[in-house]
VMD Tcl script that draws the C-alpha trace (Angstrom):
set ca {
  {25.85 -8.21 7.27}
  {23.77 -10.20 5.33}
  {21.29 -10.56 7.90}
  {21.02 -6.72 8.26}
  {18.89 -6.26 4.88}
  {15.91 -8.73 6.14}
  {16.37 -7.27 10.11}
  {15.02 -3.55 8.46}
  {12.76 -5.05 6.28}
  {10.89 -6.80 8.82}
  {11.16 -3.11 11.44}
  {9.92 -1.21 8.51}
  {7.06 -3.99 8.61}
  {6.33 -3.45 11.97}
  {6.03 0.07 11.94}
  {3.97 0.00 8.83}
  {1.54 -1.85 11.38}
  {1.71 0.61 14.44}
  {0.81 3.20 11.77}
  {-2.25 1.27 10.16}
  {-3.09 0.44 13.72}
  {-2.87 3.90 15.30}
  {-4.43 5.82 12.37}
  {-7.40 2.87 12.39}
  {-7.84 3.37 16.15}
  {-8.03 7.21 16.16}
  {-10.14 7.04 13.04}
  {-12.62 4.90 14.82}
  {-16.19 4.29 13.54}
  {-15.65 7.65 11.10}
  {-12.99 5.80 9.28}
  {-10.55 9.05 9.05}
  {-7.56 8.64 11.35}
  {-4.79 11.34 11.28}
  {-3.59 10.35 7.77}
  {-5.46 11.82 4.80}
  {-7.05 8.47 3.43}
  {-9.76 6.03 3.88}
  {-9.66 2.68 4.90}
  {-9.09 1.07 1.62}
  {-5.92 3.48 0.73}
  {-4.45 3.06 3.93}
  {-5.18 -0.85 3.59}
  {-3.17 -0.69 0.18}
  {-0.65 1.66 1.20}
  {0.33 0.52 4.25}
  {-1.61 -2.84 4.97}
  {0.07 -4.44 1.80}
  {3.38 -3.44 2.12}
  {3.23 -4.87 5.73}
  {2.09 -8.12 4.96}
  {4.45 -9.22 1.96}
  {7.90 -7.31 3.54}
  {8.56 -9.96 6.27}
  {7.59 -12.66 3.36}
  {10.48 -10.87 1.58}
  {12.29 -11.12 4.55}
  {12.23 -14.58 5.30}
  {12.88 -15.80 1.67}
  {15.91 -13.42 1.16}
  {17.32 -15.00 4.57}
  {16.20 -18.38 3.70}
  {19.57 -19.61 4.40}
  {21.09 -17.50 7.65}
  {20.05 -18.36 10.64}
  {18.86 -15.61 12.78}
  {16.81 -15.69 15.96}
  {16.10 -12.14 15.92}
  {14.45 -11.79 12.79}
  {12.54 -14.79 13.33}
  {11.03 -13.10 16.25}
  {10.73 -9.90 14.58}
  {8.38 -11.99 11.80}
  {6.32 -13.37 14.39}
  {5.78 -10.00 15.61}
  {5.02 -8.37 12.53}
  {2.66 -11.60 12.29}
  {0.96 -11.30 15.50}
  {0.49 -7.70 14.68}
  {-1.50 -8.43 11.62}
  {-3.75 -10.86 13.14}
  {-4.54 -9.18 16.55}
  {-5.22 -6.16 14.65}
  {-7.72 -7.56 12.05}
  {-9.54 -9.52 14.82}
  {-9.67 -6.30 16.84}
  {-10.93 -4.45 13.60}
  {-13.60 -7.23 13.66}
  {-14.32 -6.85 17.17}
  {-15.47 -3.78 17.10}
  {-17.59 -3.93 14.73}
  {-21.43 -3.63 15.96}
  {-23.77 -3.38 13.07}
  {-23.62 -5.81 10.45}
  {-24.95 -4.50 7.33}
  {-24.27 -5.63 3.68}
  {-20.76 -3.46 3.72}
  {-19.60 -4.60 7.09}
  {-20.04 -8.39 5.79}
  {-18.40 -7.11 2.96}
  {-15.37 -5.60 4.85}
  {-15.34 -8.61 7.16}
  {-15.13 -11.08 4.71}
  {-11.89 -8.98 3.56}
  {-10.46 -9.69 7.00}
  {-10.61 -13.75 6.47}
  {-7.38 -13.75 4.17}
  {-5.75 -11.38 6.03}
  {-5.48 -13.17 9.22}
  {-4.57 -16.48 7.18}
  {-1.71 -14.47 5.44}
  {-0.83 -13.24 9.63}
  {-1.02 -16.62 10.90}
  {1.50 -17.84 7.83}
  {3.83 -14.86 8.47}
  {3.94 -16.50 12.18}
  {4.62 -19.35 10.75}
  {7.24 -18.45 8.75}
  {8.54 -16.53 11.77}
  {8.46 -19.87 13.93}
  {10.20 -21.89 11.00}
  {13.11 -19.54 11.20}
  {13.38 -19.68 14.58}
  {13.31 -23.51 14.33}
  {15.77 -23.73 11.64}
  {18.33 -21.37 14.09}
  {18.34 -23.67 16.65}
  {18.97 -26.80 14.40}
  {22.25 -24.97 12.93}
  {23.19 -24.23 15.98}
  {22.54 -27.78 17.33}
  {24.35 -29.03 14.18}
  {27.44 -26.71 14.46}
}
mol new
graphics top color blue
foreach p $ca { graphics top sphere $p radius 0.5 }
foreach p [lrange $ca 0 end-1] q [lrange $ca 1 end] { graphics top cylinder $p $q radius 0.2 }
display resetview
């Protein structure tokens, strides 16, 4: 049971990112996806929320061992960091705002690639317990 609290955290997570990521793709170069806000609302309405919930996640959990949630933080993870590098693929001019709103994307893949990491340290730390048991 105490496992389930961090397992729904980290889905919620995940579907914040599907969202962010569907609404950015339909949006496209106009900006306006099929929710009502621009990037920089939907950033801190969904993008937050989706970067510190599997943080939560892990540290609440910090000492059950669980495979699956591991995986599910490396997912929400991997989600974060493919989507900012796709954000920053597409991008073909580079004016003044677009280094602007690239240099944005910097911490957000270091805070993707820790949330994998976190993910991957979980998954470690379920094997050892097991090995241990």
């Amino acid at each position: 049971m105490l496992i389930k609290v961090p397992i729904i955290i980290t889905s919620v997570s995940i579907l914040l990112l599907v969202i962010y990521g569907a609404d950015a793709a339909i949006g496209g170069s106009t900006g306006q996806g099929f929710l009502p806000f621009d990037h920089k609302i939907r950033g801190v309405a969904l993008g937050i929320p989706s970067v510190v919930l599997p943080i939560i996640a892990y540290f609440i959990s910090k000492g059950v061992s669980s495979k699956p949630l591991g995986v599910l933080i490396i997912i929400s993870g991997l989600l974060t960091v493919v989507g900012s590098v796709a954000f920053l693929a597409t991008q073909t001019s580079v004016t003044e705002s677009d280094k602007n709103r690239m240099a944005e994307f910097g911490p957000v893949i270091a805070v993707g690639i820790f949330i994998i990491a976190l993910g991957v340290i979980k998954i470690k730390k379920s094997f050892k317990s097991r090995s241990v048991s």
